[in-house]
N, C-alpha and C positions, 0 to 999 in steps of 0.2 A: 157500072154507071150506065145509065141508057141516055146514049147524045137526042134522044127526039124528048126526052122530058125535061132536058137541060135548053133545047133550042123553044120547047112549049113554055117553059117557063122564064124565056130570058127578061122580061121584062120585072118581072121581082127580081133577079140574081143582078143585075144592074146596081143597083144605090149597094149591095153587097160587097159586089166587084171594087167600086168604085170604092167603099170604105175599106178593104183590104188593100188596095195597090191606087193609091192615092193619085200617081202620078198620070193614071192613064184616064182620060177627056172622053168628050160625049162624042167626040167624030171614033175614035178609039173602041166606043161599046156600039157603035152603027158598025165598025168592019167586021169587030166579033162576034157579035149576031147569035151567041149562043156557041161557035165552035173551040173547043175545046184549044185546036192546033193554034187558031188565031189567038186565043188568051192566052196563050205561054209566045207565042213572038211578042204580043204587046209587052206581057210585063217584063219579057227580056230586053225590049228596044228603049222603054220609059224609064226602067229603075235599073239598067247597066246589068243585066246578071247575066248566068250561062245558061243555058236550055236545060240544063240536069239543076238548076240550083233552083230556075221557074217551074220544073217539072215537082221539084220536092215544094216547092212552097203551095200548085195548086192541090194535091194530091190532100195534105195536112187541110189546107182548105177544106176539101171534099168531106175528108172525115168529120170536122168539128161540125158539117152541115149536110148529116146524110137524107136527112126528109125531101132534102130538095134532089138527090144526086140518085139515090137507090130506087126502086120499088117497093111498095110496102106489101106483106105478106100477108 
């Protein structure tokens, strides 16, 4: 995953985020800003989980949306 085409692109991965993990708000996608570390404390502080349970949920994430996440070759 390259974090500068995750943090060039945060503005499309926004309405994404937010359709995945419902519970976290627009002040919530201003702290994340694109970083990875800050989306897994968010959705661990919004939706109660553990750091390994938001670690496996954004990862599946990542997969089902690699155009956004990978380099294309």
């Amino acid at each position: 995953m390259n974090q500068d085409r995750i943090e060039g692109n945060w503005k499309q991965f926004k309405g994404m985020v937010k359709e995945q993990w419902g519970k976290l708000t627009d002040d919530d996608m201003d702290v994340i800003a694109g970083k990875r570390d800050h989306l897994l404390g968010r959705i661990q502080e919004r939706h109660g989980l553990s750091k390994d349970e938001a670690d496996v949920q954004v990862k599946d994430w990542e997969t089902r949306n690699p155009s956004f996440f990978f380099e294309k070759s």
